[in-house]
C-alpha positions as CSV (number, residue, x, y, z in Angstrom):
1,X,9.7,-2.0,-21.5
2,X,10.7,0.8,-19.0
3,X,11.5,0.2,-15.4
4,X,9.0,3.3,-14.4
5,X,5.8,1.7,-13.3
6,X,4.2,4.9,-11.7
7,X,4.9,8.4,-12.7
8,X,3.0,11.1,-11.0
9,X,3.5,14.7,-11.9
10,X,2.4,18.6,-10.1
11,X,-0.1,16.6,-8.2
12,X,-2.1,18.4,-6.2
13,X,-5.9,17.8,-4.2
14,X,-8.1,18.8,-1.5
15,X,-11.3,17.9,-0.2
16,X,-13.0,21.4,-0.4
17,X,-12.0,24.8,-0.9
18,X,-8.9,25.8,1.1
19,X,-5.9,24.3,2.3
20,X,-3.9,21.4,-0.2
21,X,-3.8,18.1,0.8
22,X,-1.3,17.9,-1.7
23,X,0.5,20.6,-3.0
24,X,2.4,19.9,-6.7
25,X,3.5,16.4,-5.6
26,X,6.0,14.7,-8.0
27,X,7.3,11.3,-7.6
28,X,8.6,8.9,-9.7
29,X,8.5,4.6,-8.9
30,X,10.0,1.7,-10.3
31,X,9.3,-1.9,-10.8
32,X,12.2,-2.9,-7.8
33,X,11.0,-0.2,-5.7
34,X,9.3,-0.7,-2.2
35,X,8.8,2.8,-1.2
36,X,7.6,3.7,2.9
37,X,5.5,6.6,2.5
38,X,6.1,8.3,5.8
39,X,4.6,11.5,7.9
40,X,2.6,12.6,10.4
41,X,-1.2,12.0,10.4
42,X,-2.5,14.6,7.6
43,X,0.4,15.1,5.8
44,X,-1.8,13.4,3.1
45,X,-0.7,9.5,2.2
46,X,-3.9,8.0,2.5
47,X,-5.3,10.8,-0.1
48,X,-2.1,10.4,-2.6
49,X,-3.1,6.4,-2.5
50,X,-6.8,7.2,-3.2
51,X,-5.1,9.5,-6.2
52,X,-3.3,6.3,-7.7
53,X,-6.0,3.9,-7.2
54,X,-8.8,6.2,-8.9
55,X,-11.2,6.8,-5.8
56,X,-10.1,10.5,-6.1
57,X,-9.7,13.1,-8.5
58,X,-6.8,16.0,-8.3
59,X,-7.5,19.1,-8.8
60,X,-4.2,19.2,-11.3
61,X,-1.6,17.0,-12.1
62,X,-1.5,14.3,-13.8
63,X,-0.8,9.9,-12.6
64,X,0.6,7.4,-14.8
65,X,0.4,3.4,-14.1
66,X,1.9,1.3,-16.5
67,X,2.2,4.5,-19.0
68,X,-1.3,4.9,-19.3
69,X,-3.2,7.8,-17.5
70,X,-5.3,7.3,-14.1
71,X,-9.1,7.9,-15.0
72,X,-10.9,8.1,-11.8
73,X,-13.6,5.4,-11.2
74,X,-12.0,2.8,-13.9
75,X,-11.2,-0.6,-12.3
76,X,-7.8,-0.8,-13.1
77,X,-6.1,-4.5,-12.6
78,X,-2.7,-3.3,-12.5
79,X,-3.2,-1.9,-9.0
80,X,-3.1,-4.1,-6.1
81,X,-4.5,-1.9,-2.9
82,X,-4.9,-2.3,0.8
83,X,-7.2,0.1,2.2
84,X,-6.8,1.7,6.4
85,X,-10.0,0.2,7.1
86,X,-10.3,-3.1,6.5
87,X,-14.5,-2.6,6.7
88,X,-14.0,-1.0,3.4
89,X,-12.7,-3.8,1.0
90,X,-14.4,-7.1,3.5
91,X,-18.0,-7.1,2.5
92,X,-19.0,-10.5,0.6
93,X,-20.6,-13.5,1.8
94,X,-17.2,-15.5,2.5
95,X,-13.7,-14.8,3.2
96,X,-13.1,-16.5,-0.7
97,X,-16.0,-14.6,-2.6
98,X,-14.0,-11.9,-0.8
99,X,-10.4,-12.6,-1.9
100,X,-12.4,-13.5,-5.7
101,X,-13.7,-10.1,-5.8
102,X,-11.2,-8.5,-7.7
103,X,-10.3,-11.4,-10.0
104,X,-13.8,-12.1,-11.0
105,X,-13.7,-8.0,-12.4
106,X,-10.6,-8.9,-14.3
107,X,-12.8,-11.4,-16.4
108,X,-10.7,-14.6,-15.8
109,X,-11.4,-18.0,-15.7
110,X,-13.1,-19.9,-13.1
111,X,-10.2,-22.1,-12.6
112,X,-7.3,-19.3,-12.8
113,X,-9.5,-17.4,-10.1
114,X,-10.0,-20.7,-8.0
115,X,-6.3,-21.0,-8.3
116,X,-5.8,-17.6,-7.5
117,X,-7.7,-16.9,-4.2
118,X,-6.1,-20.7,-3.0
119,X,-2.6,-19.1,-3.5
120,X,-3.3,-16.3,-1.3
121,X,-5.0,-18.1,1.6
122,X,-2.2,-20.4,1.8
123,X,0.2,-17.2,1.6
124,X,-0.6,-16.4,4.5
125,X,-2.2,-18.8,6.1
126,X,-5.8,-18.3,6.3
127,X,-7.0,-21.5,4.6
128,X,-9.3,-22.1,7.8
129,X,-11.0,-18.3,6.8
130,X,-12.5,-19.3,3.5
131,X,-15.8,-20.6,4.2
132,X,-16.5,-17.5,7.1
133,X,-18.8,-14.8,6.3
134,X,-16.7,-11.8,7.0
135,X,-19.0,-10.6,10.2
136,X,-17.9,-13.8,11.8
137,X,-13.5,-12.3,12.0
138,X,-11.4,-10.3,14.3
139,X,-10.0,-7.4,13.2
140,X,-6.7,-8.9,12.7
141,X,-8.6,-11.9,10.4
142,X,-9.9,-9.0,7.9
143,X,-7.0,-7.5,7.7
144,X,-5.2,-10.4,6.3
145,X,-8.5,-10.7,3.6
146,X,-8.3,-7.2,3.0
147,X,-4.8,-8.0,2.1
148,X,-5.3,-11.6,0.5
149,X,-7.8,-9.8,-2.2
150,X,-6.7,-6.3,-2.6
151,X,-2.8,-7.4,-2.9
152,X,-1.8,-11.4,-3.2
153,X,-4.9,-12.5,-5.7
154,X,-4.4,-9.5,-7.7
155,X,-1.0,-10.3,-8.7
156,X,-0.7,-6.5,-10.3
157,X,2.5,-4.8,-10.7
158,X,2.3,-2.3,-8.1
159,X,0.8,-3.1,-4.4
160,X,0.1,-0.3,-1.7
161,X,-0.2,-1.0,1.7
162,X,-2.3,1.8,3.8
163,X,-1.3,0.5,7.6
164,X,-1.2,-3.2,6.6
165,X,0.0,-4.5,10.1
166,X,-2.9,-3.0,11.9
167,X,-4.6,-5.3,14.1
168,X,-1.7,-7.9,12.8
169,X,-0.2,-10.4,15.4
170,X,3.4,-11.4,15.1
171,X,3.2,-13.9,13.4
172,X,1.0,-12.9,10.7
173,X,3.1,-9.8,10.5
174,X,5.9,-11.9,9.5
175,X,4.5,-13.6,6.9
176,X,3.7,-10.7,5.5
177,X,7.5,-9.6,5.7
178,X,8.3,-12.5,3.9
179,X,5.7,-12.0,1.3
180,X,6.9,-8.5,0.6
181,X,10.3,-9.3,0.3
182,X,10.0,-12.4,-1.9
183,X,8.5,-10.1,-5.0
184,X,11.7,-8.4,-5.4
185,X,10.3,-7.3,-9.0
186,X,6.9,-5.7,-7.7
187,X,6.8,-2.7,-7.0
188,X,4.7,-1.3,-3.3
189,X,4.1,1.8,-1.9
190,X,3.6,1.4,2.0
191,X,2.4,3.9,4.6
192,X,2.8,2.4,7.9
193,X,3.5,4.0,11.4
194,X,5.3,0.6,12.2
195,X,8.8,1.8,11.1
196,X,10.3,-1.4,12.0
197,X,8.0,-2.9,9.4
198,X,9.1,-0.3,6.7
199,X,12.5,-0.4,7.5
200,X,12.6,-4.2,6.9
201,X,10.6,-4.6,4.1
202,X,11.3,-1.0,2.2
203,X,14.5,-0.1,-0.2
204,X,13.4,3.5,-0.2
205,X,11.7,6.0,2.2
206,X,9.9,8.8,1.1
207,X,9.1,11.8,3.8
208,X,5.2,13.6,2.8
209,X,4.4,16.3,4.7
210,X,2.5,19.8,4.2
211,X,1.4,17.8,1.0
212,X,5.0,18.0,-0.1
213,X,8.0,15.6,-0.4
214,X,10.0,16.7,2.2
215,X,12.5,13.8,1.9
216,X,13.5,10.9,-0.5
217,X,15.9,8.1,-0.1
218,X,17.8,4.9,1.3
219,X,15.7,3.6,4.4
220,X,18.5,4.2,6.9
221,X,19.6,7.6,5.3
222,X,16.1,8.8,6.0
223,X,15.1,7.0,8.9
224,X,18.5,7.0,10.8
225,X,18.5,11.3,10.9
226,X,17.1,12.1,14.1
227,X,16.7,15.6,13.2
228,X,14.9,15.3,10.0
229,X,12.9,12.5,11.6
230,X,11.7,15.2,14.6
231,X,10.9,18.2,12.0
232,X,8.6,15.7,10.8
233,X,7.3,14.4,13.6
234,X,8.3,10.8,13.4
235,X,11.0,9.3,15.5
236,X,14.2,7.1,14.8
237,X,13.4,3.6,14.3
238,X,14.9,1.5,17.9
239,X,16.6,-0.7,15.5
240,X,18.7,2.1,13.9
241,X,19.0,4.0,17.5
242,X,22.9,2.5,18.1
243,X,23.8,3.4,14.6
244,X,23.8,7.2,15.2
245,X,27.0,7.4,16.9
């Protein structure tokens, strides 16, 4: 079995007629790999992780997950996804018909999904949620859902995170930390403006912008260069700010 879990080759995309989105993207991701996805608003991460997960189609290029070829609009259980608006993916009855969503497509058991959608409340501590009708959560509460189903019940090989601390409260953005960085052998691709977050939880950084790779590498090569950080316009980390000189 190879180590690649994601392969995606001359990708490019746009919406309409005109400017790429994405311009002939190549990138390559392995089963260790937790890659931060970083750039400024429309530099077009939200669109690549639409790509992967089959909600859009390129207009050329090609995606492989697991060796076998993206076909846009098949369920695919190998992918674990968070999307930027947690409205999107929160939509059942109850916070568990929620989380069982995307194990009841899978076709598995009643008791393995029962088993499943427990694990992930208890993850990250939601086990009060279950019974609530999604209406009845903060914004913060859905995201952690949002996360519980698309990501922890899952259990897929590769995860990716579209601005998974948004509306998250310390300490529910720690356990999410912790979560990330237990599965050393799942593989996530992360696009977060909290750079803290990514720079924590992330053994690689890739920069996206103009639809193009513009940067790819260790975490605090990437994020520690003040001057490829500003042609990007994203700024050093605090964390990493006393390490420049």
């Amino acid at each position: 079995m190879t180590d690649q879990i994601l392969k995606i080759s001359n990708l490019s995309f746009s919406y309409k007629e005109g400017d790429l989105i994405l311009d002939g993207l190549s990138l390559e991701v392995f089963r260790t790999d937790k890659i931060g996805i970083l750039g400024p608003n429309g530099a077009g991460k939200t669109s690549l992780f639409l790509l992967i997960a089959g909600v859009e189609k390129p207009w050329a290029g090609e995606i492989y997950l697991q060796e076998k070829k993206i076909v846009p609009g098949i369920f695919n259980p190998e992918l674990g996804l968070v999307f930027q608006d947690s409205d999107d993916q929160v939509f059942n009855f109850s916070v568990f018909d929620d989380i069982a969503f995307g194990p009841r497509n899978m076709g598995l058991p009643r008791a393995e999904i029962n088993r499943r959608v427990n694990e992930a409340l208890s993850v990250l501590g939601i086990q009060h949620l279950a019974r609530r009708a999604p209406q009845q959560l903060s914004g913060g509460e859905k995201r952690l859902v949002a996360i519980a189903g698309g990501i922890l019940a899952m259990q897929a090989g590769l995860a990716i995170y579209d601005e998974p601390t948004s509306n998250l409260d310390l300490r529910y953005r720690r356990r999410l930390i912790n979560f990330i960085k237990s599965h050393k052998q799942k593989a996530a691709l992360i696009a977060s403006h909290d750079l803290e977050f990514v720079l924590e939880t992330c053994n690689r950084v890739v920069i996206l912008d103009q639809g193009r790779i513009a940067a790819d590498g260790r975490p605090q090569d990437i994020m520690g260069d003040p001057l490829l950080m500003e042609q990007h316009g994203l700024e050093v980390p605090h964390s990493l700010l006393g390490r420049q000189e």
